[in-house]
Phi, psi and omega in degrees: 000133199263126179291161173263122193252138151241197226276320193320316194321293205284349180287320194292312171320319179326305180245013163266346175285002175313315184302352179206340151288110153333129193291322175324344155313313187287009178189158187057019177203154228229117157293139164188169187263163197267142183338307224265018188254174182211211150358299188278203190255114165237137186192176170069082148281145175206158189272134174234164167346134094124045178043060191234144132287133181256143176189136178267176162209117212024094151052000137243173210268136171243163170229127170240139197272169182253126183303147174351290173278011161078002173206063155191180192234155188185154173071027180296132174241131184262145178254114190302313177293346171281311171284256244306007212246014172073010185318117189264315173206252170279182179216141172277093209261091145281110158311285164299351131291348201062040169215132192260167177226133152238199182248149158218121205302128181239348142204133177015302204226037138211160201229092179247156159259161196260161162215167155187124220277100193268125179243111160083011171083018183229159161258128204220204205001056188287105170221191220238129197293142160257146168219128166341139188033032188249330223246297162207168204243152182296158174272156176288344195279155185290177186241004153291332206248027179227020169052036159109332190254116191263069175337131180234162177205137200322168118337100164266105157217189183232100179253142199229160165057090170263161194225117173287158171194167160075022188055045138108337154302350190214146172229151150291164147172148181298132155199171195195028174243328189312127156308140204010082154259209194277289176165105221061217168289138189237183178242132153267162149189166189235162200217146204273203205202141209313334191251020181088338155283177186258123189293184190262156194285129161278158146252155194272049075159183165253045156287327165254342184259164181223189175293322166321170136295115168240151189199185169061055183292138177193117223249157183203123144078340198058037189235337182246170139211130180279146160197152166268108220214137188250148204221142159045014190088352181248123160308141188206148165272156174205176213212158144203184215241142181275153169238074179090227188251019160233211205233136153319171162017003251315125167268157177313140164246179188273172183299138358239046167304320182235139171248193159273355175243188196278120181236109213204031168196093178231144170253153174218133197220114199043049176114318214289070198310141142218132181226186203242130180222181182231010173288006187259064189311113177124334213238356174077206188294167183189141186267170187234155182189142128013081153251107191319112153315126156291126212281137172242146191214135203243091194268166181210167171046017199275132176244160164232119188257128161302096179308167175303336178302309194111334161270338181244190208212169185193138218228127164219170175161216204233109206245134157243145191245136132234147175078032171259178200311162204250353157219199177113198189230147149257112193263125150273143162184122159306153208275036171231009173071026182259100179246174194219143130236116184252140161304133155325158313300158177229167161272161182252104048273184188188112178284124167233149178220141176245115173263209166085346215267168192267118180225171167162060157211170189277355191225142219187102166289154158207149174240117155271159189217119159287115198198139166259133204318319175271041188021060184252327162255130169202159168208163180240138159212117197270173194174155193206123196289157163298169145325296188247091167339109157342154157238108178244175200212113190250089191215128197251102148197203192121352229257134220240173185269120219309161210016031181240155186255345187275117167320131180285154182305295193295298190298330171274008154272321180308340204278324170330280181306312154254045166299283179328315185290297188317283171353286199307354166230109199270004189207014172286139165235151196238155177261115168260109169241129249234119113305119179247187163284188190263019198244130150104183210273145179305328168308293153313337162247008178267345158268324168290311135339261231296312163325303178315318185284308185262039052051281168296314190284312187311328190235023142282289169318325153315332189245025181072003162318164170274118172313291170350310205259025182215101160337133198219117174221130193292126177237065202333244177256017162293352171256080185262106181310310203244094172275160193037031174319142186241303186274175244252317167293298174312346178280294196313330200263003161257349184266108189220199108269152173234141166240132143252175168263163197247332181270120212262035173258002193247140210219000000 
C-alpha cells in the first residue's frame, strides 16, 4: 500500500525528529557538503570501530574520523583489507562482538550476507550468514534423470545494506527478490537464533515498505529507523518511531534533510545527522553533514562612565550578532577581569554596562571582549578612553517588599546618600524609574512600578530636590534584573527604582 503524503507530514516530521536530531541543528547551521568528497561517489555511510565512519568511493572502502564535536569527517583513509573483503554497500558494526556484516556480490544475480570477525590487528572468520529457509533448494531435474542423485543448489538472491538493531540480535537489509514483499525493494530483517544462524527474514511490514524502493535502513537506539523510498524516480528520507517490536508510520523528513534530488542515507550518531545526497550537482554522490554558519559578532558606541562616586568607572555599549546559540550566556569582560553575563536568547544590537571598575586615573586602555559560552562566537575591541570621561549618575537601590510601594527602614537610611550624591549636579534633571518582578499581570505591575517610583520622588523632595528636575516612569516587569528568578532574594533584586540622568550636559 503506497503511502499517501501531505503537507501535515512534513510539519509532524518536523517535531519529531527532536527525539533524536540534536534540537541545535534547527538554527545556526547550513547542511553542506564535506571536505573529504571529491569528484567521484562517496556513499553507503556507516558507523565503525574506533570512532570512524566507514563509506565507499567507487566501490572501494575508507574509514574517516569523526572531529572531536563530531560534526565533521577528517583523515580519510582508504582501506585496502576492507575492498579486498568484497564490501558491496553499508556495513553493520557490532561493537560488542567486534564484528561486522555485509554484502557481497557472489553472481549477477546473487547478493548475500557476510559476517567477520576483528582478531589479532585482522579482519577473520569471514563467512557466509545461514539463514532459515535460505539455504539450498532441490534441482528441477527428476531424480531417475540425476542418476540416482537428488541435486541441491543455492538460493539466489539479493540481500544489500544490512543495518544492526536489537544489540546486535537483529539485522535489518534491503531486498526485492524475497517472497512476499511489499512491492520493489522492501526493507527486512532477521534476527539471530541460539545456535547462531539466523532465522527466517521478515518483512518490516507496511508502516515502512510501499509500492516503492525503500533501502539504506539505519536503526539509532531501537528507538528510530532512517530510511530511503524512491517515489517518482526521486529517493527521499523518511524517519519512524518504534512502536513495540514494529515501526509507526514512515514519515517524510523535512527540509533540508530532503531536496528535489535524490536524497538516500543517513546516520545519526549522538545526535548528529550525516546523510548521502546527489545535490552537489555535477560532483556525484556526497556525504553532508551540519555546519555551524559563522557567527559575527560587533561591538559598537563603547564609552567609558564615571560614576557618580568619582571613583568607579563603568564601561558600556553595544554587542550586534548573528547566528548566536539559542541557549547558553552571553559574556562581556574586560582585559582586568571585570565581567558581565547576560542570558540566552537576548535580541540583536544588545546594550550592555560592566559597572563597578576600579580606575582612578583619567585616560584608562581596556580591551573588551564579547564571547558566547559555548565558544562559537568571540570578537575583540580595542580603545583607548578619552580624557575627559563621561560623568554619569547611576544609582540602583530601592528594593521594596512584594507587592508594596512603601520604602523599606534600610532604604530610607539610603535615601540621605543619595540625596546627597543628587546635589552634586545642581542642573541635572534625573529619570526615577519603578520596577517590578515577574509575578502578576503586565497591567498591575506596570501601576506598582510606578507607584514605586513616586515614593522615591517624594522623598527626594522632602530632603529639597527640586520637583521640576525629577521624572517618574513605571517599567512594570519588562526590565528584569535577574531573569527566571525562582527564589524569594532574586524577586527582591527586580522590585527596584533606578535614578539616572536624563539631560546630556553633564560632564
Amino acid at each position: 500500500m503506497k503511502k499517501i503524503i501531505v503537507m501535515l507530514m512534513t510539519m509532524v516530521a518536523a517535531s519529531t525528529l527532536s527525539a533524536a536530531i540534536s534540537e541545535k541543528y534547527n538554527q545556526g547551521y547550513d547542511l553542506k557538503s564535506l571536505p573529504l568528497n571529491t569528484a567521484k561517489n562517496e556513499s553507503n555511510i556507516s558507523l565503525f570501530a574506533d570512532n570512524q565512519m566507514l563509506f565507499l568511493q567507487n566501490g572501494k572502502v575508507y574509514l574517516a574520523s569523526f572531529t572531536e564535536n563530531q560534526d565533521s569527517l577528517v583523515n580519510p583513509v582508504r582501506s585496502k583489507e576492507l575492498t579486498n573483503l568484497g564490501i558491496k554497500g553499508n556495513v553493520a558494526y557490532d561493537k560488542a562482538k567486534n564484528k561486522i556484516y555485509f554484502s557481497v556480490e557472489e553472481s549477477s544475480d546473487c547478493e548475500w550476507l557476510y559476517e567477520a570477525t576483528f582478531k589479532k590487528g585482522k579482519w577473520t572468520d569471514i563467512k557466509r550468514l545461514e539463514i532459515e529457509g535460505m539455504g539450498k533448494i532441490r534441482g528441477n531435474n527428476a531424480f531417475m534423470a540425476n542418476a540416482g542423485w537428488s541435486y541441491l543448489s543455492k538460493v539466489k538472491a539479493v540481500m544489500q545494506n544490512p543495518a544492526i538493531a536489537k544489540n546486535g540480535s537483529r539485522l535489518y537489509f534491503t531486498s526485492s527478490t524475497l517472497e512476499n514483499g511489499v512491492g520493489g525493494k522492501d526493507i527486512w530483517y532477521i534476527d539471530i537464533k541460539s545456535d547462531e544462524t539466523w532465522a527466517k527474514p521478515v518483512n518490516a511490514g507496511e508502516t515502512i515498505n510501499t509500492s516503492s524502493d525503500e533501502d539504506f535502513a539505519f536503526v539509532e537506539n531501537d528507538e528510530n529507523i532512517y530510511y530511503s523510498s524512491n517515489e517518482s524516480g526521486v529517493t527521499h528520507l523518511y524517519m519512524a518511531q518504534a512502536s513495540g517490536n514494529t515501526w509507526k508510520n514512515g514519515e517524510l523528513m523535512p527540509e533540508p534533510y530532503n531536496s528535489a534530488v535524490n536524497d538516500y542515507s543517513i546516520v545519526v550518531t549522538n545526535g548528529t545527522p550525516y546523510l548521502v545526497t546527489d545535490r552537489n550537482t555535477g560532483k556525484g554522490s556526497d556525504i553532508y553533514a551540519f555546519v555551524a554558519r559563522p557567527c559575527e559578532i560587533t561591538l559598537s558606541a563603547i564609552e567609558v562612565i564615571q560614576e557618580f562616586t568619582g571613583g568607579a568607572y563603568a564601561i558600556a555599549g553595544s554587542v550586534q550578532f548573528k547566528d548566536a546559540p539559542a541557549k547558553g550566556e552571553l559574556l562581556i569582560a574586560d582585559n582586568k577581569g571585570m565581567t558581565q553575563k547576560y542570558s540566552l536568547p537576548l535580541e540583536s544590537p544588545f546594550k550592555f554596562q560592566i559597572d563597578n571598575l576600579d580606575c582612578d586615573q583619567d585616560t584608562i586602555t581596556k580591551i573588551v571582549t564579547a564571547s558566547f559560552t559555548d565558544g562559537k562566537c568571540k570578537s575583540e575591541s580595542s580603545y583607548v578612553a578619552p580624557a575627559e570621561i563621561k560623568r554619569d549618575f547611576y544609582w540602583v537601590d530601592f528594593m521594596f517588599e512584594f507587592d508594596k510601594a512603601e520604602l523599606t527602614e534600610q532604604s530610607k537610611a539610603d535615601m540621605e546618600r543619595l540625596a546627597v550624591e543628587m546635589r552634586k549636579f545642581p542642573d541635572a534633571k534625573f529619570e526615577i524609574a519603578g520596577y517590578a518582578d515577574a509575578r502578576g499581570s503586565d497591567a498591575y505591575n506596570d501601576r506598582l512600578s510606578e507607584r514605586r517610583a513616586k515614593a522615591v520622588k517624594a522623598a527626594l523632595i522632602e530632603k529639597g530636590l527640586k520637583a521640576e528636575n525629577l521624572t517618574i516612569i513605571g517599567k512594570g516587569k519588562r526590565f528584569l534584573h535577574v531573569r527566571d528568578a525562582e527564589t524569594d532574594a532574586q524577586h527582591a533584586q527586580n522590585r527596584r527604582v533606578e535614578v539616572r540622568i536624563i539631560n546630556t550636559e553633564n560632564k
